[in-house]
C-alpha positions as CSV (number, residue, x, y, z in Angstrom):
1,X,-65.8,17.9,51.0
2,X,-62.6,16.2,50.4
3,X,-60.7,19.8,49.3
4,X,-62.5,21.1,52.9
5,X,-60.6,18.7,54.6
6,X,-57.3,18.7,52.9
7,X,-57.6,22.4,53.8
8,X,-58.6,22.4,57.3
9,X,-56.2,23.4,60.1
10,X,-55.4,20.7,63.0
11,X,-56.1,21.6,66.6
12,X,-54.1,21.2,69.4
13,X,-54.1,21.6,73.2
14,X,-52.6,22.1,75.9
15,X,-53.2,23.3,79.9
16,X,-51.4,24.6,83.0
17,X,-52.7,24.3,86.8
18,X,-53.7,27.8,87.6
19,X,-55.2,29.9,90.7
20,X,-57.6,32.5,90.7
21,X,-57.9,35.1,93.2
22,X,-60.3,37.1,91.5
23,X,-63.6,36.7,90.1
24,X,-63.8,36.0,86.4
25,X,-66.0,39.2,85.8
26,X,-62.6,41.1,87.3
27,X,-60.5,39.0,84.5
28,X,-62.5,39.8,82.3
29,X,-62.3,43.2,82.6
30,X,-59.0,43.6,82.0
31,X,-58.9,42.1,79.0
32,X,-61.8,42.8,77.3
33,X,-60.8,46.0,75.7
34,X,-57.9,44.1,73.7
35,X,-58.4,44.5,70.1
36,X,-57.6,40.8,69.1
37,X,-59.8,39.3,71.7
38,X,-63.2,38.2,72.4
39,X,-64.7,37.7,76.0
40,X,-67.3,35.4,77.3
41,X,-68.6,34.0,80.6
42,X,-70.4,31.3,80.3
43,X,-70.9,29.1,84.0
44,X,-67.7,28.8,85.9
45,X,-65.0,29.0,82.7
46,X,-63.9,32.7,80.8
47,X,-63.2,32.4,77.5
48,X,-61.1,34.6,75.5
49,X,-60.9,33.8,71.4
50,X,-58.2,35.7,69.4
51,X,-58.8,34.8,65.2
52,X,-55.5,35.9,64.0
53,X,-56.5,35.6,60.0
54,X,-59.7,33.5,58.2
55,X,-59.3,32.0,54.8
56,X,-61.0,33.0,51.7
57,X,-64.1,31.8,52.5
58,X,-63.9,33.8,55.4
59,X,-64.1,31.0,58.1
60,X,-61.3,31.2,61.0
61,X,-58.2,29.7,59.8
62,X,-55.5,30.9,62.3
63,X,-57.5,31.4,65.9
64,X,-56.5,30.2,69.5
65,X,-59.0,30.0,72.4
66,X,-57.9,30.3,76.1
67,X,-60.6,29.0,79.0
68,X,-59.9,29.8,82.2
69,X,-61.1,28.1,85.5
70,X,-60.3,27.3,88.9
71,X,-57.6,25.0,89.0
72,X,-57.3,25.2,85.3
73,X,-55.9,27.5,82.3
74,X,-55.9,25.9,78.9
75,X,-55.4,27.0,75.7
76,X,-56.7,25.4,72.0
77,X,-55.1,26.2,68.9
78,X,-55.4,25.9,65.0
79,X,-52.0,24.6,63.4
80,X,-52.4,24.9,59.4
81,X,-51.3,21.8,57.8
82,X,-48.3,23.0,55.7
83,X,-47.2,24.7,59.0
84,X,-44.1,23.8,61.3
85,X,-46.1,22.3,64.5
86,X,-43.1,23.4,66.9
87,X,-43.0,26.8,65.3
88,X,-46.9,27.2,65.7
89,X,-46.6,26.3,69.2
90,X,-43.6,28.7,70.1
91,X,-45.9,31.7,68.2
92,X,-49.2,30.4,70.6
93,X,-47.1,30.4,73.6
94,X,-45.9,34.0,73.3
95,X,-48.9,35.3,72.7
96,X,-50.6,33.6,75.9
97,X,-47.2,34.3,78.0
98,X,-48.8,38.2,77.6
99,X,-52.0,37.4,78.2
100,X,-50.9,35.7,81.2
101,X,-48.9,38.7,82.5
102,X,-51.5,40.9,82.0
103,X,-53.6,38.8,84.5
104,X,-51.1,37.5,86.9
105,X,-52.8,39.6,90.2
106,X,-56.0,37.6,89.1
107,X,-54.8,34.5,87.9
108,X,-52.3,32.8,88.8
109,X,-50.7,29.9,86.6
110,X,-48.4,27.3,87.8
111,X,-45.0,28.7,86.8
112,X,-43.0,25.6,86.9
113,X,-45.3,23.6,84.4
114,X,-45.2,26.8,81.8
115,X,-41.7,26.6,81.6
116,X,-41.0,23.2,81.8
117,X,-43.2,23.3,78.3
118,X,-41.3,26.3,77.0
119,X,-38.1,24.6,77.7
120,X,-39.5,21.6,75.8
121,X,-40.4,23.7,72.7
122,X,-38.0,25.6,72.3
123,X,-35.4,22.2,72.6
124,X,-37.5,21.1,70.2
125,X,-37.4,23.8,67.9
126,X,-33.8,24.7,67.8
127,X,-32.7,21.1,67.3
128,X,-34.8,21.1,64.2
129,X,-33.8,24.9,63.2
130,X,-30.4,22.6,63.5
131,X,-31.0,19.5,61.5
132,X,-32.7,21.0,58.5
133,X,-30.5,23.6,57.8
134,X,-27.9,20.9,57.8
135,X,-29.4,18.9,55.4
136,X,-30.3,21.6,52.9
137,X,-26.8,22.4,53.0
138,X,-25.3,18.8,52.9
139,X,-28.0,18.0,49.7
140,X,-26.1,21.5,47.7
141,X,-22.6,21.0,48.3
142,X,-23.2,17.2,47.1
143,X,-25.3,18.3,43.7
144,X,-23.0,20.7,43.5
145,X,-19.8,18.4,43.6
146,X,-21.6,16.3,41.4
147,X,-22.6,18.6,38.9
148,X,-18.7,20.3,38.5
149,X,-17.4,16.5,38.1
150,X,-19.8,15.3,35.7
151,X,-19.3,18.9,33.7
152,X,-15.4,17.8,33.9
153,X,-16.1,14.7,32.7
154,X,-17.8,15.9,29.8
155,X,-15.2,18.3,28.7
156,X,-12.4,15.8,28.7
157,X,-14.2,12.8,27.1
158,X,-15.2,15.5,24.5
159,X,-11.5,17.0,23.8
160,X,-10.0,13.6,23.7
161,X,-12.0,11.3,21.4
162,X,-14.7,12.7,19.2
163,X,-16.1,9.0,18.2
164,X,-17.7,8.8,21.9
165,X,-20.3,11.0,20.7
166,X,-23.4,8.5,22.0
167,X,-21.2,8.8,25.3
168,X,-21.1,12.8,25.9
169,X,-24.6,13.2,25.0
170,X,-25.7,10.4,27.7
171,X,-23.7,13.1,30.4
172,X,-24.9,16.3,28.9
173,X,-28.3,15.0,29.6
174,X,-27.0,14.2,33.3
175,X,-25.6,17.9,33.6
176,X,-28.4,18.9,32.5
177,X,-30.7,17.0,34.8
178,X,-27.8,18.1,37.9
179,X,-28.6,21.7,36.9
180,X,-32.4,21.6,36.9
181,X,-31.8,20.4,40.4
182,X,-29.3,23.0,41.3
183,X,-31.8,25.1,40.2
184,X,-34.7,23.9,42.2
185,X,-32.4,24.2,45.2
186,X,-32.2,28.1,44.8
187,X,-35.8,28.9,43.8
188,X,-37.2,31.4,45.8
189,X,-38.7,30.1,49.1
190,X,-42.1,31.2,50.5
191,X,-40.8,33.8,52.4
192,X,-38.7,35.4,50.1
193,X,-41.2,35.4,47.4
194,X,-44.3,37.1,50.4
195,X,-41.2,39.9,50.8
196,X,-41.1,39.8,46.9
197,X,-45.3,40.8,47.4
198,X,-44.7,43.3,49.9
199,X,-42.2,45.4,48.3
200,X,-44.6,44.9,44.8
201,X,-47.7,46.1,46.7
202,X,-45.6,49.6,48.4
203,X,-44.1,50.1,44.6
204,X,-47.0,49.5,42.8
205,X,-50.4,51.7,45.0
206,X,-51.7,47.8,46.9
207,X,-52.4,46.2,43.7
208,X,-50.7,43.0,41.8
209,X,-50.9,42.0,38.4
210,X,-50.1,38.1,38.8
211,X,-49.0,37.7,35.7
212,X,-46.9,40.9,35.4
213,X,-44.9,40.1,39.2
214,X,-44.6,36.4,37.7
215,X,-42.9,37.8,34.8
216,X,-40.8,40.1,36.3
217,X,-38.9,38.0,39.1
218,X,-38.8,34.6,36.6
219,X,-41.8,32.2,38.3
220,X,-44.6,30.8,37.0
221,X,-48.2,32.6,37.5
222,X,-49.7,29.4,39.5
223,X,-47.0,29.9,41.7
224,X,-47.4,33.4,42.4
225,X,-51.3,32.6,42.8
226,X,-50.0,30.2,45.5
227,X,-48.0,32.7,47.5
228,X,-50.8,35.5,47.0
229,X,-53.3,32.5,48.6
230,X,-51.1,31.4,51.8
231,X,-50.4,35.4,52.5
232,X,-54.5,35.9,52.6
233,X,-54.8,33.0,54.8
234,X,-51.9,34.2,57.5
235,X,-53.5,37.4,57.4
236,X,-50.7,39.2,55.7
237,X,-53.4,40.3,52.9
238,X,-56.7,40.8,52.7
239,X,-58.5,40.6,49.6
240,X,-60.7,44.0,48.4
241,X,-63.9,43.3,47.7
């Protein structure tokens, strides 16, 4: 129960005043025959679900639902926990912004509001786009000034008096501690190691030897297991049975 809940996706949710000038039946209508989305009428709200991928267990992992009412249009969304929350939001509202256009003669949705939220998540977005690129970049040039002066160090303590033997091997030990994190710093990221998959799976007839792709680009097989895991639950795999 406790791995279920470490696992499971937080919601999130957020509306816009809206108009309708057609019946829901009508609205429904014109979007039922789009693949990704399921229609229902239930009382005075439509509802239109969208499951964009579903874990391993086969439960919805990545889903939004829209409802739409008079005076109302909302929309509830799954954000998986080791997801951005302002990048999740900025994917959901793209994908309702079409949904939206396709109904606009039907349903009208308060304009204003919509993009007062855009504005806000895209602000958002970009001024963390901003800051942690900064950082990453601030944290390697400092590792890696550190790293060239204590190698320096090293060198010149070694060349000019051999009795501080105790001394040098105290600062290889640093180095070598510098370059381990030097070398975290440029592992592969997620997404480079899902385009890593990809091009695997075209080479190699859709199949993966774990072991074999671990081998060949240098990471451990846990990790790769990792990567193949998050790809099945964005939906970027699916597993044969």
């Amino acid at each position: 129960m406790a791995e279920d809940s470490a696992t499971t996706p937080k919601m999130e949710r957020i509306s816009f005043p809206a108009k309708l000038s057609a019946s829901l039946e009508s609205i429904m209508q014109e979007v039922q025959n789009l693949p990704t989305l399921v229609a229902d009428i239930e009382g005075d709200v439509l509802t239109l679900v969208s499951v964009e991928s579903r874990n391993i267990k086969k439960m919805p992992y990545l889903f939004y639902i829209m409802e739409i009412k008079e005076g109302e249009f909302s929309v509830s969304y799954s954000i998986p926990l080791d997801t951005s929350e302002t990048m999740r939001r900025a994917v959901i509202l793209k994908n309702v912004s079409s949904i939206i256009a396709l109904i606009s003669d039907k349903c009208s949705v308060d304009q204003g509001k919509m993009l007062q939220y855009i504005d806000s998540t895209l602000d958002v977005l970009l001024k963390g786009l901003s800051q942690q690129y900064s950082a990453i970049f601030n944290q390697y040039n400092t590792t890696l000034s550190e790293y060239r002066s204590l190698k320096r160090l090293n060198l010149e303590l070694s060349a000019s008096n051999r009795n501080l033997t105790v001394q040098a091997e105290q600062l290889t030990e640093e180095n070598r501690k510098m370059a381990d994190e030097l070398k975290k710093l440029q592992k592969y990221s997620d997404e480079s190691l899902m385009i890593m998959v990809q091009d695997w799976l075209e080479v190699h007839d859709n199949t993966i030897d774990v072991n074999e792709f671990a081998k060949t680009y240098g990471i451990n097989a846990p990790r790769a297991e990792e990567i193949l895991d998050k790809m099945v639950s964005l939906g970027y795999l699916e597993l044969k049975s």
